[in-house]
N, C-alpha and C positions, 0 to 999 in steps of 0.2 A: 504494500500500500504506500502511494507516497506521500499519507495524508493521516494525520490520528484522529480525522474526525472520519463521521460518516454520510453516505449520500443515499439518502431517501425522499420517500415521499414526504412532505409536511404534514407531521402529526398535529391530533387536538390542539396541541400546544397543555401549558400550566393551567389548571382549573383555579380561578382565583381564589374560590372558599379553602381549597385545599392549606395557599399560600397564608390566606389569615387563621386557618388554625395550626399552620408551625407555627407560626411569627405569637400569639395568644398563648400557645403551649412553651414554648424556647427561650422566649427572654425573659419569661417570671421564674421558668429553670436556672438559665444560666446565672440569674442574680442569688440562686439560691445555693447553687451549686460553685458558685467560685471560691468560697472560703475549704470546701472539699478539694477543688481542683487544687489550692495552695498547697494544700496536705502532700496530697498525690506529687504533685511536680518538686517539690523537698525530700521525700522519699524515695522520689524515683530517680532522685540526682543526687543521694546518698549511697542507694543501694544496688543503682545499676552502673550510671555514670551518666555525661555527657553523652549528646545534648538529652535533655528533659524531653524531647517530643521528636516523635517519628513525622516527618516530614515524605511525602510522594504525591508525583504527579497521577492524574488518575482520569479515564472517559466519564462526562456526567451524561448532561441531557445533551442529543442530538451528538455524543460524543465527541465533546467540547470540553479539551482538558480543563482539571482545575486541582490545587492542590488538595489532599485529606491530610487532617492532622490529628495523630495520635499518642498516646503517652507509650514511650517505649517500652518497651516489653523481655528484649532481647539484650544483649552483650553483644560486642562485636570479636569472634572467636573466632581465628584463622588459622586451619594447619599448615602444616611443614611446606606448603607450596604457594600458603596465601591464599588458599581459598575458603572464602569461609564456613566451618562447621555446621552441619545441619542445625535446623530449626528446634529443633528436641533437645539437643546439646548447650545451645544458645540462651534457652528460654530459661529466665531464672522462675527461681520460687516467690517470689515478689511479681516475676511477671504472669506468674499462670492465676495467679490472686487477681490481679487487675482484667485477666481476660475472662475470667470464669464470671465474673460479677460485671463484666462490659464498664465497668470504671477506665477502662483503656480508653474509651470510645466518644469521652466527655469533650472532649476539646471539639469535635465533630459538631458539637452544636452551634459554634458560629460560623461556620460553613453552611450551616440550615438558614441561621438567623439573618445570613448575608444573600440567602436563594439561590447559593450553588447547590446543596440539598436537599431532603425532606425530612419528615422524619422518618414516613414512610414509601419504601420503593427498593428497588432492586442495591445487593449491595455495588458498591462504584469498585470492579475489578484492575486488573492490573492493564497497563497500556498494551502489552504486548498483545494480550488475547484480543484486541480488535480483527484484526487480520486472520484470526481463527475459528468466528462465528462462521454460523450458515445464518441467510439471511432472515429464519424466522429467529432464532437466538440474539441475532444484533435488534430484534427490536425492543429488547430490555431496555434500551439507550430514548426510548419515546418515551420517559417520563424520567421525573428527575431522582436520581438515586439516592437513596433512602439511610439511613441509619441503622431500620429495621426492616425483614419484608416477609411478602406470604412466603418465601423460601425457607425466612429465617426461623418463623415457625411452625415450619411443617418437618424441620431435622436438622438447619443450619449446616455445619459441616458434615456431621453424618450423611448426609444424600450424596448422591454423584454430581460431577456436571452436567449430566444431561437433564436429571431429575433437577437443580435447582432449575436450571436457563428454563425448562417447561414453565416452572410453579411461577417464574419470572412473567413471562410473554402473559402468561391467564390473569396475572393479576394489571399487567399494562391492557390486557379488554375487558375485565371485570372493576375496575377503579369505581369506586366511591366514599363517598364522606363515612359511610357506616363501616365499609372494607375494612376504612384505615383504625378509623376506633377499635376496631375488633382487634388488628392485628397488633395495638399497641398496646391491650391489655393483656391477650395471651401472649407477647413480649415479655412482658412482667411476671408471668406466670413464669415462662421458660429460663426467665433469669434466674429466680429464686431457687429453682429444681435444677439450673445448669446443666440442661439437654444440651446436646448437640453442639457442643464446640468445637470440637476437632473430630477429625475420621479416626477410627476407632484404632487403634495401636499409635497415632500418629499427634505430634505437638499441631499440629495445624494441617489443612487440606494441600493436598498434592495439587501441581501444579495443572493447569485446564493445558493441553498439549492440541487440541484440536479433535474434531470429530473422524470418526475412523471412516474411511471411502464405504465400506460395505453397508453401515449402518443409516438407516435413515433416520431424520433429525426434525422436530418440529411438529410429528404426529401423534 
């Protein structure tokens, strides 16, 4: 691709009620939440290191980069050649606390508050996998990605990539104001019980590599 955005048709666009209940839910949050995030980001620059916050570029809506920010999580661990350590090795015990409880996740709110995302939608994956959708999977990118979403509560990293990018697309043609309600309170449920964080043997999900030729995609 020689482009990291995408070329489609013109979606709905942003439903504006969507935009004022982030904006109603997000800044009465973040005002309530920043003496926690001081916590977090002293602790997390005690007990991991520099910097305090994980910083990357990311596809949002119409896959239009924009940065995510997150409280880091990892060490930076390089073997004998410089490459770094997998993810399981990396991931301290301070950080698998901050992921299991999505307190990692907190800094993401003024990315919301700013309307690069929601709170609810698809999550905002990594740059590379643009170029590896098929085109009903790239239409995850017709709404703005989320915080939380119908993926995240129906198994989060437990699912495959095919089974999230589905739950993805059905809730970019199913949207509505009740969807999102629903899905931000069993968010809260799935918090507290800490389903689905990582695939199962594994500190985090394996990388999306693309869809295999034989297999079809989108049905």
């Amino acid at each position: 691709m020689g482009s990291h955005t995408l070329t489609r048709p013109a979606s709905r666009g942003i439903p504006w009620v969507k935009r004022i209940v982030d904006l109603a839910l997000v800044i009465p949050g973040l005002i309530i939440a920043l003496p926690l995030m001081g916590i977090i980001a002293v602790l997390v620059r005690w007990l991991i290191g520099k910097p305090v916050l994980f910083k990357q570029d990311r596809p949002g809506y119409q896959g239009k980069l924009f940065t995510i920010y997150k409280f880091r999580t990892m060490r930076d661990l390089f073997d004998s050649t410089g490459q770094l350590l997998p993810d399981d090795q990396r991931l301290t015990r301070f950080g698998r606390i901050l992921r299991a409880s999505s307190l990692d996740e907190l800094p993401e709110l003024i990315q919301i508050a700013r309307g690069r995302m929601s709170l609810v939608g698809p999550r905002p994956l990594l740059v590379q996998y643009l170029g590896r959708y098929s085109s009903e999977q790239a239409r995850r990118h017709d709404v703005l990605p989320g915080l939380t979403g119908w993926a995240q509560i129906h198994g989060r990293n437990a699912l495959t990539w095919e089974e999230k990018f589905r739950l993805d697309v059905w809730y970019v043609d199913h949207w509505s104001l009740g969807l999102d309600l629903k899905i931000l309170w069993l968010t809260l449920w799935k918090v507290i019980r800490r389903e689905g964080i990582s695939q199962p043997g594994k500190a985090t999900a394996d990388e999306f590599m693309g869809n295999p030729p034989d297999r079809p995609t989108g049905q």
